[in-house]
Structures are given as C-alpha cells and as structure tokens.
PAMAR-278849 format. One record per residue (C-alpha): residue in three letters; x, y, z. Coordinates in steps of 0.1 Angstrom, whole numbers, padded with zeros to 4 digits, always signed. Layout:
AlaXYZ/...
This chain:
Unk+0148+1153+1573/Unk+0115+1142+1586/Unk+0086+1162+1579/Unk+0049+1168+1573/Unk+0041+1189+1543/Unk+0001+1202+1537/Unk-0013+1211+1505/Unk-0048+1212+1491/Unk-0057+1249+1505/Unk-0072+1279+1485/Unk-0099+1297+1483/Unk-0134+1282+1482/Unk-0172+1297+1481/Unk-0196+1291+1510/Unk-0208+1256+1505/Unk-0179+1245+1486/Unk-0157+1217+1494/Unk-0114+1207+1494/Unk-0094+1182+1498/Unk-0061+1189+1524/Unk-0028+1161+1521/Unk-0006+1160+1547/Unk+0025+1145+1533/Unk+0050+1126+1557/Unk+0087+1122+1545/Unk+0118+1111+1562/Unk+0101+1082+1580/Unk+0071+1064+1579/Unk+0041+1081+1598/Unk+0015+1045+1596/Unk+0022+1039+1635/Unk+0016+1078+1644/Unk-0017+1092+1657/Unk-0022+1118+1630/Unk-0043+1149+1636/Unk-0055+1181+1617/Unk-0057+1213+1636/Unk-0069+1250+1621/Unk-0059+1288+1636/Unk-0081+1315+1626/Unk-0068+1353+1627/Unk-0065+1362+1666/Unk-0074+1328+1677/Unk-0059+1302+1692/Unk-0050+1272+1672/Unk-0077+1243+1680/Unk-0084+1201+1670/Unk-0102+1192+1640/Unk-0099+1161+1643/Unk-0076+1133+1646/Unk-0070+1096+1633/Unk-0054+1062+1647/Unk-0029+1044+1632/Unk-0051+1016+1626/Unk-0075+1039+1608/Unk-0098+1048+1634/Unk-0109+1078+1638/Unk-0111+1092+1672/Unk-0125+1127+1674/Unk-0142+1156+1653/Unk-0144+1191+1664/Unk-0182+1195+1668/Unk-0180+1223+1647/Unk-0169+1197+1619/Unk-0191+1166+1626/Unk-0205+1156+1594/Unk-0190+1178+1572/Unk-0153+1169+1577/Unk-0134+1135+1574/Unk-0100+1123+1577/Unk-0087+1094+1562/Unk-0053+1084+1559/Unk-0031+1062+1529/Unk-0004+1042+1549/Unk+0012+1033+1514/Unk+0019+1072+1506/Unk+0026+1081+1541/Unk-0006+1107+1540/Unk-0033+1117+1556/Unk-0063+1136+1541/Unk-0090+1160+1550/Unk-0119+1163+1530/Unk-0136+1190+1538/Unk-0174+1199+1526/Unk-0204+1222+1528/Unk-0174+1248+1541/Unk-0185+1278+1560/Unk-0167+1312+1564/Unk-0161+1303+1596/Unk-0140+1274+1585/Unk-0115+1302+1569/Unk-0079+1295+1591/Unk-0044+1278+1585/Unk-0045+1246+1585/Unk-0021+1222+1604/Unk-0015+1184+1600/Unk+0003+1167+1633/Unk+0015+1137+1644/Unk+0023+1119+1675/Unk+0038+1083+1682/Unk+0016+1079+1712/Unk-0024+1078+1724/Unk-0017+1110+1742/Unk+0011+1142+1746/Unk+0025+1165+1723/Unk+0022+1163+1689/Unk+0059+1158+1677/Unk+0061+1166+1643/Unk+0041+1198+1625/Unk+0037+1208+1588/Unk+0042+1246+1580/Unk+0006+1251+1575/Unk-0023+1257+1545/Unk-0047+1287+1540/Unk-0081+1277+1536/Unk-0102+1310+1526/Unk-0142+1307+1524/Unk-0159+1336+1511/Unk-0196+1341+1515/
C-alpha cells in the first residue's frame, strides 16, 4: 500500500518552532515533486511550499519565506518541514503531497497533522 504518513505536529507557543516528516512507504518517492500544504478552520486548503526531486526547492508561500524550509532525505523516503518563529496564524492541518510530474494533481496525500500555535 503506498502512502504518505505526517508526524511532527502539536502544539507550540508563538515564536516556537517544529519539525513535520512526511513518511513515504510502498514505493520510493526520490523522483516525486514533494509539497507541503496547510488548511485552517473554514479555509481552503493552500501551498506551503514544495520541493524537486533533485533537491530544489521551488516555491514558499510568502507567508512562510524565511521562516519555513523543506528538505527532503531520499535514503528514508521523507520529506521535512521545519518550521520556526511560528505565528498563530500558522495554526491548520498539515498535508504532505506528492506528484510524479513538474505540474498537475498531486497524486498521493497523507491523512494530515495539527499544528496549534497559541499566543
């Protein structure tokens, strides 16, 4: 069975920092576009940002620049988002994503992780 499982989520003070994983299993994710997406209560679900499979990373949210990076670990199929100097604002589910190509759908979806930041 492939799938993406997150983990790292909690709750964090204003200021405060995590560390998501997004765990592939069933197949090997290195060739995939991986991306990390959030959904607030009542909102729609929107891009954090997103990684290449060569390492590159393509986009940050602007919201996110500078506080937010995603790396990946090819050798244990994961991809990370570290996450820092969090605001309340940053409080949502958190997705991880992947796609096999530059552009499209994102194919495969992990159940999601709460990320709470309290003031």
């Amino acid at each position: 069975q492939v799938q993406l499982v997150e983990s790292g989520g909690g709750l964090v003070q204003a200021g405060g920092s995590l560390r998501l994983s997004c765990a592939g299993s069933g197949r090997s994710f290195s060739r995939d576009n991986m991306a990390w997406f959030r959904q607030a209560p009542g909102k729609e679900r929107t891009c954090v940002g997103s990684i290449g499979s060569g390492g590159a990373t393509s986009y940050y949210a602007d919201s996110v620049k500078g506080r937010f990076t995603i790396s990946r670990d090819s050798a244990k199929n994961t991809v990370y988002l570290q996450m820092n100097s969090l605001k309340v604002e940053d409080t949502a589910v958190y997705y991880c994503a992947a796609r096999q190509g530059l552009y499209g759908d994102y194919d495969y979806w992990g159940q999601g992780t709460q990320v709470t930041v309290s003031s």
